[in-house]
C-alpha positions as CSV (number, residue, x, y, z in Angstrom):
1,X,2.4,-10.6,62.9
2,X,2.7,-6.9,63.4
3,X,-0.3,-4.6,63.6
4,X,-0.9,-1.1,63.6
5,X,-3.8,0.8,65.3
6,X,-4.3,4.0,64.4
7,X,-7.0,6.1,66.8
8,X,-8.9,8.9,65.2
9,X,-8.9,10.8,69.0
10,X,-11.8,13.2,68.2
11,X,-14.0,11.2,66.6
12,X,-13.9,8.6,69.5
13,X,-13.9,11.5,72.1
14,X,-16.8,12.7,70.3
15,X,-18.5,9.6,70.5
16,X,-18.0,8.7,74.4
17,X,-18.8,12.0,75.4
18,X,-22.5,11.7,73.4
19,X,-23.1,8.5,74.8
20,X,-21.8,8.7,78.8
21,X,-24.2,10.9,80.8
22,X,-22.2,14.4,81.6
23,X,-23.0,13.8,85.4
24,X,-19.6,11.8,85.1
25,X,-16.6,13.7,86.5
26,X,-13.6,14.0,88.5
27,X,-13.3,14.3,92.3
28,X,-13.5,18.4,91.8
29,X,-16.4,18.1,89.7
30,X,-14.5,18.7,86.7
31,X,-16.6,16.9,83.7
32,X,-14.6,13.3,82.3
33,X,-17.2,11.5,80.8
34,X,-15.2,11.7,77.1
35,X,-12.0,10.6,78.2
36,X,-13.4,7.5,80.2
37,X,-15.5,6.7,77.0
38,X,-12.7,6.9,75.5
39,X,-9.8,5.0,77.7
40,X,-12.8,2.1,78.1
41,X,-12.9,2.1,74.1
42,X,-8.9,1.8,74.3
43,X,-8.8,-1.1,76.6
44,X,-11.2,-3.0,74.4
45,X,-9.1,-2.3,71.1
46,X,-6.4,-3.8,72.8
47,X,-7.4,-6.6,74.3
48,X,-9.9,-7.3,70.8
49,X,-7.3,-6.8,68.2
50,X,-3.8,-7.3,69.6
51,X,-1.7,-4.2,68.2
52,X,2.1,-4.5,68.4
53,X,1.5,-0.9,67.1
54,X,-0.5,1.9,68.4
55,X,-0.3,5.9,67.6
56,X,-3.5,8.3,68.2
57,X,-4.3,11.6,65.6
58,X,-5.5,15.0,66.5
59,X,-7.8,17.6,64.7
60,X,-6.0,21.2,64.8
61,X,-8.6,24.1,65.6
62,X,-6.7,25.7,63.2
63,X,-8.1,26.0,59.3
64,X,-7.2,23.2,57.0
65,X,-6.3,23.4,53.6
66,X,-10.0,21.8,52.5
67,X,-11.3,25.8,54.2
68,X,-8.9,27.6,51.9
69,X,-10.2,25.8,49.1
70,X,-13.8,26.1,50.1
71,X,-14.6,28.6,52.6
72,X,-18.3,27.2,53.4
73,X,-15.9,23.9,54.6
74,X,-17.9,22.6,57.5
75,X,-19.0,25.9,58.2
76,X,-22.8,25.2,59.4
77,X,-21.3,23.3,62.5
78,X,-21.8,24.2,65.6
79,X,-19.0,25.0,68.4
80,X,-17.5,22.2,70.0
81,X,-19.6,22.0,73.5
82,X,-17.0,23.8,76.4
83,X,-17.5,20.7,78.3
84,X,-15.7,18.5,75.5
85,X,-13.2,20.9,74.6
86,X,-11.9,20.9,78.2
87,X,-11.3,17.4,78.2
88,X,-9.0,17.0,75.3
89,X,-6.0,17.9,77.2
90,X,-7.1,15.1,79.8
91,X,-7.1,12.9,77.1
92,X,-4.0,13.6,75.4
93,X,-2.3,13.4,79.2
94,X,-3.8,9.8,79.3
95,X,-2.4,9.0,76.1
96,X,0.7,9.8,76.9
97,X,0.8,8.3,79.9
98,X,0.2,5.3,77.9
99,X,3.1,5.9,75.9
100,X,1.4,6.3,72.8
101,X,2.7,8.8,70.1
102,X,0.4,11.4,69.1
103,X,-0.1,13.0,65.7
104,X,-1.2,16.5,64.9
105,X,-0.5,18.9,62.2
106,X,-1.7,22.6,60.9
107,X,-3.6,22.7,57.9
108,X,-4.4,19.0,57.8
109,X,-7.3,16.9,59.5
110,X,-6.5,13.2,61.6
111,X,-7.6,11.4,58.3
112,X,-4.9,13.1,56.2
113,X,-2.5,11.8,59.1
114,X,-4.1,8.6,59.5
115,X,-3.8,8.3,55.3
116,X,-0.1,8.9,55.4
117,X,0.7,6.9,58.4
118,X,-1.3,3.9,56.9
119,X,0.2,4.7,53.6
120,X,3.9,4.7,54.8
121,X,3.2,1.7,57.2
122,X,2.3,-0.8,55.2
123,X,5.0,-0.2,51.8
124,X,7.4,-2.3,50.9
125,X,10.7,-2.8,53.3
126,X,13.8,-1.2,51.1
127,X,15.4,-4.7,50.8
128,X,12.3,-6.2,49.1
129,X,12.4,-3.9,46.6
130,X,13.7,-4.7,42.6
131,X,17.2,-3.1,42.5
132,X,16.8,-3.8,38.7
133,X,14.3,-2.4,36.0
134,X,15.1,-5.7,34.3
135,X,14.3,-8.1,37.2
136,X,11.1,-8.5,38.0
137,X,9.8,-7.8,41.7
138,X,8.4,-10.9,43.2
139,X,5.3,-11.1,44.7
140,X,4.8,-9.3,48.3
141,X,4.8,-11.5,51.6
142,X,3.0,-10.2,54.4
143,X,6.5,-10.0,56.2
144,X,7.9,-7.7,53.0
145,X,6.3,-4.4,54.5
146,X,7.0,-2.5,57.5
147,X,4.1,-3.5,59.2
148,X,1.6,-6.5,58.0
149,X,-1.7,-5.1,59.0
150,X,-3.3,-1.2,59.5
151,X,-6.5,-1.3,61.7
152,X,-7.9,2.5,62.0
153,X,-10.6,2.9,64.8
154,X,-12.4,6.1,64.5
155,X,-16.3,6.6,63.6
156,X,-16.0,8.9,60.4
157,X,-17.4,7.1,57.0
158,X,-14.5,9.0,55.3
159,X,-11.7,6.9,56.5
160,X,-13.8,4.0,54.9
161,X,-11.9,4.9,51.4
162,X,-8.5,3.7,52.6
163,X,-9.4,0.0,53.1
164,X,-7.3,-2.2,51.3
165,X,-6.1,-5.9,51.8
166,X,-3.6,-4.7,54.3
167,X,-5.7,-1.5,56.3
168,X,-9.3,-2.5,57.4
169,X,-11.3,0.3,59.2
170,X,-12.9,-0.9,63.0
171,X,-16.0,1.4,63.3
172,X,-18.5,1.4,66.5
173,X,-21.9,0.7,65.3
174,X,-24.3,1.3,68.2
175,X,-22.7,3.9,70.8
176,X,-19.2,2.4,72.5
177,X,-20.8,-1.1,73.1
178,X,-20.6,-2.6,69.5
179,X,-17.6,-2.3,66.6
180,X,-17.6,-3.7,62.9
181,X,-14.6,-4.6,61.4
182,X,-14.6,-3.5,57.8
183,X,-12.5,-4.8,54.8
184,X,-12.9,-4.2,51.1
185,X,-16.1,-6.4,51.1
186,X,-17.9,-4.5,54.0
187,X,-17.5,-1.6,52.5
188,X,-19.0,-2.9,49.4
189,X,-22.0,-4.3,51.1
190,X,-22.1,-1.1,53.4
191,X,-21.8,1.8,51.2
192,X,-22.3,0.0,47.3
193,X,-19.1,1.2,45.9
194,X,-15.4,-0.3,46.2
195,X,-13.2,1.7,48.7
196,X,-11.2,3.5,45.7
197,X,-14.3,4.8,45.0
198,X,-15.9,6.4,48.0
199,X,-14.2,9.8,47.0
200,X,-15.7,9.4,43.0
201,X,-18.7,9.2,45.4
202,X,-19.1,11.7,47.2
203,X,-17.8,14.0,44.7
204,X,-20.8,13.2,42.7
205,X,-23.5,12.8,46.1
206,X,-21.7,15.3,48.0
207,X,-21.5,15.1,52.2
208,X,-24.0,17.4,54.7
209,X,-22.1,17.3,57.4
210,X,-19.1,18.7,55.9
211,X,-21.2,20.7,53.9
212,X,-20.0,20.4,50.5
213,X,-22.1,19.8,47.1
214,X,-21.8,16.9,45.5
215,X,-23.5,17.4,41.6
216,X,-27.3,18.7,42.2
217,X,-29.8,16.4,41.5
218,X,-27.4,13.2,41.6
219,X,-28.1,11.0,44.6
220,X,-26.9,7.7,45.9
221,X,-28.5,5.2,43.6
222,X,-27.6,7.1,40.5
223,X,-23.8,7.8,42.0
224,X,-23.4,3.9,42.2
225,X,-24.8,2.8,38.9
226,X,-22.0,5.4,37.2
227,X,-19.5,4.2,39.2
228,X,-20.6,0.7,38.5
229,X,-20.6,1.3,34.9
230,X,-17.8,4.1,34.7
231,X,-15.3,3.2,37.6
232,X,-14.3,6.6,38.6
233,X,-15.2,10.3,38.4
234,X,-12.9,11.3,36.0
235,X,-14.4,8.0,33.5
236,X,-18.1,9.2,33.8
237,X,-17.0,12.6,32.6
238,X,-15.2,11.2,29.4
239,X,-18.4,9.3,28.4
240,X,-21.0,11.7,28.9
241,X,-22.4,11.2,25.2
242,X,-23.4,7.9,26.5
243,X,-25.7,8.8,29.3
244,X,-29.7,10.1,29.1
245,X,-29.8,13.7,28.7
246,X,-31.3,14.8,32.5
247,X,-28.3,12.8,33.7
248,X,-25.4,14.7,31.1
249,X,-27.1,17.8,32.1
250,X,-26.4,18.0,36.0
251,X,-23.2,16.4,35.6
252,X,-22.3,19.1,33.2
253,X,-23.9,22.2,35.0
254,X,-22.4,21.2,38.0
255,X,-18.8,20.0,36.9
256,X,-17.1,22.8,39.1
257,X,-18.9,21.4,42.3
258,X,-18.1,17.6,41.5
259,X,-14.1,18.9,41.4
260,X,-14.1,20.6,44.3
261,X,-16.7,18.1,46.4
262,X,-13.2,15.8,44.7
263,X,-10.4,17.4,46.2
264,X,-12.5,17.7,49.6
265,X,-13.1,14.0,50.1
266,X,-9.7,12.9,49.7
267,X,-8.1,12.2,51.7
268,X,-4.0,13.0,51.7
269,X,-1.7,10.3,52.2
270,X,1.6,12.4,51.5
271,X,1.7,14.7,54.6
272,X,5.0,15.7,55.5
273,X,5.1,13.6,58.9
274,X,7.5,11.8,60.4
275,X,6.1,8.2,60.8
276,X,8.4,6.5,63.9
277,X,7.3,2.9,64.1
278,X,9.5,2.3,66.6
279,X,7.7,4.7,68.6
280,X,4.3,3.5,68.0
281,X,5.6,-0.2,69.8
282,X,6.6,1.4,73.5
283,X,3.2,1.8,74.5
284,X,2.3,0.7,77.9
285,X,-0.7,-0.3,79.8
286,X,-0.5,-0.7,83.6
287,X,2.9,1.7,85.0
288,X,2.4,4.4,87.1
289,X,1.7,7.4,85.5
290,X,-1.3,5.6,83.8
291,X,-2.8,4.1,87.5
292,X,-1.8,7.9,88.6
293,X,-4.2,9.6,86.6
294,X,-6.9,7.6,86.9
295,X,-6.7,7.8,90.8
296,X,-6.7,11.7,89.5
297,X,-10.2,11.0,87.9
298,X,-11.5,8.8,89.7
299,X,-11.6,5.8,87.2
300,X,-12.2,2.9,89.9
301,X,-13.5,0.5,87.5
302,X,-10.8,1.6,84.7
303,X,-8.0,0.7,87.0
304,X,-8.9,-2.8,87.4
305,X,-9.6,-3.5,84.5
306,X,-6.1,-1.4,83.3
307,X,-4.4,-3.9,85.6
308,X,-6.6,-6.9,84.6
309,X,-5.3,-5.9,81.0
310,X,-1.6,-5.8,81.9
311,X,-1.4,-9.0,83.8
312,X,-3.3,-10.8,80.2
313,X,-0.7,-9.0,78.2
314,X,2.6,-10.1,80.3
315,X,1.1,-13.6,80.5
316,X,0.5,-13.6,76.3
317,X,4.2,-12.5,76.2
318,X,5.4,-15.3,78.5
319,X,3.5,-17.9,76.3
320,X,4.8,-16.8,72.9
321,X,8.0,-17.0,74.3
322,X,7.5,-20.7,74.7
């Protein structure tokens, strides 16, 4: 069975770096607690979930389309701390040295990549495809798309609204010790609306920590007994003659902010990328340029275990090909 992991890079970095003390650095004292955070996080992913498949996503300091729409986009957050920033090109050496593609673009965030990828990964091979309007496509196998199973590891909610019977979201829980697995059902239980509806959601609750509005005065208990009702954002506002006046009011008054809080929260899943699967199954654990840079860090413990992980990977392949 093939399966895709897709790594949203700075939310992990951002993660190990807030949860490994700073006093961990490289011989020259250089700091490197984020990219071992994050190469530990790595090692588990593989050896927990098996990808034939792995690629890793990039923000751009650049502005995004979502700050063009709305300039105060994220605005109240503060500068990335220097001694984060300077590991990122540490990072991306390690993931290279992996083998593992890496996927940035201007103008878009890592979830818009992480959408498309996803998106494209998991559609239908050419060949399964009706040739006919009048014959009728028969039901998908799990081998009839290009891959058979999306797993995205980052630790942003947002990416929660792609989950669908073939991509499932793998979100730590409690600093880089504990992960949840989530599938359409999680996501019920976790956040009280279907996946296709987290954008309708927010739209209507709004997000603080990307700072945009939401409608005023509608919070989360409200949001999920329209959606529950109403199924989607655009449903609620076709029926407003059916809902108590306090409710019909803020919807109304703030219609503008519900749009735009809309077309913030989606995420885009038609970037103009170039998706190479082929690329995405050459990654490597254990050669040299990996076991070179973590003599370069100072990763001890990393390079056993990098080597521990290699050796359990060639012996997996030798037994499949039994």
């Amino acid at each position: 069975m093939s399966k895709l992991v897709l790594i949203d890079s700075n939310a992990i970095l951002h993660r190990a770096y807030h949860a490994l003390p700073k006093t961990l650095t490289t011989k020259s004292g250089e700091p490197i607690n984020a990219v071992y955070g994050f190469v530990s996080i790595l090692l588990r992913i593989i050896q927990d979930l098996k990808p034939t498949h792995i690629a890793c996503t990039f923000d751009r300091k650049e502005p995004t389309f979502r700050h063009k729409k709305f300039k105060a986009y994220q605005a109240q957050r503060p500068k990335m701390d220097e001694e984060l920033s300077s590991q990122f090109e540490k990072a991306k050496a390690v993931i290279e040295a992996f083998q593992i593609p890496i996927y940035e673009m201007a103008g878009y965030e890592a979830d818009d990549l992480i959408g498309t990828i996803a998106n494209q990964s998991v559609r239908v091979k050419e060949e399964y495809r009706s040739k006919s309007k009048k014959i009728p496509a028969l039901p998908f196998s799990r081998s009839s798309t290009l891959i058979d199973e999306v797993i995205v590891v980052t630790g942003d909610r947002d990416i929660l609204q792609l989950v669908n019977s073939k991509v499932k979201v793998y979100l730590p829980i409690k600093g880089l010790s504990e992960a949840k697995l989530f599938g359409i059902e999680d996501v019920v239980e976790k956040m009280g609306v279907k996946p296709s509806q987290i954008t309708d959601y927010k739209a209507l609750v709004g997000d603080p920590s990307d700072n945009y509005p939401g409608v005023s005065g509608i919070g989360p208990k409200t949001a999920e007994k329209l959606l529950s009702r109403f199924g989607t954002l655009d449903n609620i506002y076709k029926h407003l003659d059916k809902l108590d006046k306090s409710t019909c009011d803020k919807l109304e008054k703030y219609k503008e902010d519900a749009d735009i809080s809309y077309k913030l929260a989606k995420i885009v899943i038609d970037v103009d990328v170039d998706v190479n699967l082929q690329e995405m199954s050459n990654w490597q654990v254990d050669n040299d340029k990996v076991l070179d840079l973590f003599s370069q860090f100072g990763f001890k413990t990393l390079t056993k275990r990098v080597k521990d992980v290699g050796k359990a990977i060639v012996s997996e392949n030798q037994l499949n090909l039994l």
